[in-house]
C-alpha positions as CSV (number, residue, x, y, z in Angstrom):
1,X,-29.5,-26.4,-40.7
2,X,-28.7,-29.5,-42.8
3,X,-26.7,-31.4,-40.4
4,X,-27.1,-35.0,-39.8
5,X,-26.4,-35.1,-36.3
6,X,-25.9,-33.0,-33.0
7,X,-22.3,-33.4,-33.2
8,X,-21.8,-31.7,-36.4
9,X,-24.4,-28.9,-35.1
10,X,-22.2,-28.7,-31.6
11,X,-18.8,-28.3,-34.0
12,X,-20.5,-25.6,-36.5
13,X,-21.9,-23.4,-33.9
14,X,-18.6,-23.4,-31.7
15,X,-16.2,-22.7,-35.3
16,X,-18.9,-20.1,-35.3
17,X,-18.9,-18.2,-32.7
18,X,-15.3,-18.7,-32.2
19,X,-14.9,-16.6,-35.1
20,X,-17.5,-14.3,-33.9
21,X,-16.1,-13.5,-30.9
22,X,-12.9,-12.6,-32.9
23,X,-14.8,-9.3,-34.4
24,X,-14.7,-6.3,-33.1
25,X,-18.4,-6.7,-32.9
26,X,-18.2,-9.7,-31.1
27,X,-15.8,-8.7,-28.5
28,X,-17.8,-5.3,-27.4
29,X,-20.7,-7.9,-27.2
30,X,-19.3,-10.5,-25.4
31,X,-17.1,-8.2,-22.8
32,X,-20.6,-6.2,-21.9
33,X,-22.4,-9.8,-21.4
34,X,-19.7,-10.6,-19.1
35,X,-19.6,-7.0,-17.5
36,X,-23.2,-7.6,-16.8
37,X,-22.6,-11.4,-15.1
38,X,-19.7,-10.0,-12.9
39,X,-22.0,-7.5,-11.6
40,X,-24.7,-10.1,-10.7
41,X,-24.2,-12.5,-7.2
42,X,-23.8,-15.5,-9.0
43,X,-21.2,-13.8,-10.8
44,X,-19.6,-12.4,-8.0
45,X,-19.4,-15.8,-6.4
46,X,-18.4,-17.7,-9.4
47,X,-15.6,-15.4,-9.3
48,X,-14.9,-15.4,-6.0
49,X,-14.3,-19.4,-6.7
50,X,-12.4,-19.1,-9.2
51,X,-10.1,-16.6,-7.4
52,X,-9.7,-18.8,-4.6
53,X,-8.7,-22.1,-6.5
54,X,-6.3,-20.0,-8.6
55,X,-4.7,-18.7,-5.1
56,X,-3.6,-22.3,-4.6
57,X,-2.1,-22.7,-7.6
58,X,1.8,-21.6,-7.6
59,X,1.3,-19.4,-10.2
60,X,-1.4,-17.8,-8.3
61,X,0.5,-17.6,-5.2
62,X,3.1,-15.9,-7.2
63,X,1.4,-13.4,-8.8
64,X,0.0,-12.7,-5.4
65,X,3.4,-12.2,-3.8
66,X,4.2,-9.6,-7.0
67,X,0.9,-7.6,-6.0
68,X,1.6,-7.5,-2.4
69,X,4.9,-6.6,-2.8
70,X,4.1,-4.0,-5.3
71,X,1.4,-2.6,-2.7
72,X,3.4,-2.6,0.4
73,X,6.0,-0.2,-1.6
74,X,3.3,1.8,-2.7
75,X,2.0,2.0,0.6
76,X,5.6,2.6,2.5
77,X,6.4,5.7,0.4
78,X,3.3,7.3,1.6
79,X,3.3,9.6,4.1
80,X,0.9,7.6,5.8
81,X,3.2,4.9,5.8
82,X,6.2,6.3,6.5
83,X,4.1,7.6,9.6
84,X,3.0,4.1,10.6
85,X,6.3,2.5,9.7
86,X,8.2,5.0,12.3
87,X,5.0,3.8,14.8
88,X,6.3,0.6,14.4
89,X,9.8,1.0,15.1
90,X,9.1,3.2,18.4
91,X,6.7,0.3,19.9
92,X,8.9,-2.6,18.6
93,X,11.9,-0.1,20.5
94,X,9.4,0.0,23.7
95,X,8.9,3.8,22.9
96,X,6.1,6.1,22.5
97,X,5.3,8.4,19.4
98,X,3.6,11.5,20.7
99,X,4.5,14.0,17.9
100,X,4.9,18.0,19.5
101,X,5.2,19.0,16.1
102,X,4.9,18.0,11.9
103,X,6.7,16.0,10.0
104,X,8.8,18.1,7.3
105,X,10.6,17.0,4.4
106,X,14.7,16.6,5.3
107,X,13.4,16.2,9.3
108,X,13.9,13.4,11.6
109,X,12.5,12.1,14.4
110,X,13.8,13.8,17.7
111,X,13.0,11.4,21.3
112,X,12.9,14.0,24.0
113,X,12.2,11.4,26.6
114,X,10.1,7.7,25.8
115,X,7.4,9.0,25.0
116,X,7.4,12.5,23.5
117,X,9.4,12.9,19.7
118,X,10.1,16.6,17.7
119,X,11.1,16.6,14.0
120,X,13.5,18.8,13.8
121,X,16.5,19.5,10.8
122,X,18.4,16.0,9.9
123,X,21.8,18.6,10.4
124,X,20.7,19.5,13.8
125,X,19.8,16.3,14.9
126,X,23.1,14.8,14.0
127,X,25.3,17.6,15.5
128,X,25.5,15.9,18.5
129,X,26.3,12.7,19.2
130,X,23.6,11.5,21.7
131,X,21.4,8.3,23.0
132,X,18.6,8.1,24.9
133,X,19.0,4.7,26.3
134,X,22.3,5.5,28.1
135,X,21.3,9.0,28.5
136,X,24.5,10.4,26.6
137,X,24.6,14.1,25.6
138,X,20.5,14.4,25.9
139,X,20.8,17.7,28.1
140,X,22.4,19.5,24.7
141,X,20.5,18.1,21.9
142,X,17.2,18.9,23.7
143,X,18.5,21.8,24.4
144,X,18.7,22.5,20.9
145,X,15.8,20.8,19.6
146,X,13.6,22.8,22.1
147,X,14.8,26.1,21.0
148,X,14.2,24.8,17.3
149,X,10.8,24.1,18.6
150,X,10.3,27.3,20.1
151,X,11.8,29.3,17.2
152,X,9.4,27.3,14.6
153,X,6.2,28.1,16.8
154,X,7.0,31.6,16.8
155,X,7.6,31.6,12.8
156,X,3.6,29.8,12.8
157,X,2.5,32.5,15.3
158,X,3.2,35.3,13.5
């Protein structure tokens, strides 16, 4: 190359593959060189770095907030989570969650005593006015939700 110093070589090789990289060509090229670094330890760590010095940054802590946000809601309306999220509510309500029967879409969660809960019909379950901590009207609602109980394992039976 007739170049009269390293400078000018430094400048022509980076206008170079500046455009290079611009090509389709270039971009397949360059994205599998990178693929292939990621994959590596020292790319994993280099990227691990980098990760974690972005997390400080408030754009990073932003973006993380979106993504965890964005996951928790994802995660919620699962079934899985609605199931963990009713856990929750029970032990931060000092109750237990010992399911007699499945969950069922339009069901809700029925406390028989403090530990022991049936799904049964949102309809049925609102009937009758009842609570468990002042032990108002529990005799007829479990009443009913037992013979709802009863009535469904017979339906499973046969």
């Amino acid at each position: 190359m007739p170049f009269k110093n390293k400078e000018q070589t430094r400048e022509y090789h980076r206008k170079y593959s500046r455009k290079y990289r611009r090509t389709p060509r270039g971009r397949d090229v360059q994205k599998r060189g990178h693929k292939k670094y990621a994959r590596t330890l020292k790319g994993k760590e280099c990227q691990k770095k980098a990760f974690a010095k972005y997390s400080q940054t408030s754009k990073g802590k932003e973006r993380q907030k979106l993504y965890n946000k964005a996951r928790r809601k994802k995660y919620s309306c699962s079934l899985k989570g609605m199931e963990s999220e009713r856990r929750h509510q029970a032990k931060r309500r000092q109750l237990g969650f010992a399911t007699l029967n499945n969950w069922f879409e339009g069901s809700e969660a029925h406390y028989i005593d403090r530990d022991r809960v049936i799904y049964i019909p949102k309809e049925l379950h609102r009937s009758v006015w009842h609570s468990l901590f002042a032990n108002i009207n529990m005799d007829r609602v479990n009443s009913l939700a037992l013979k709802y109980l009863a009535i469904e394992n017979e339906a499973e039976i046969s």
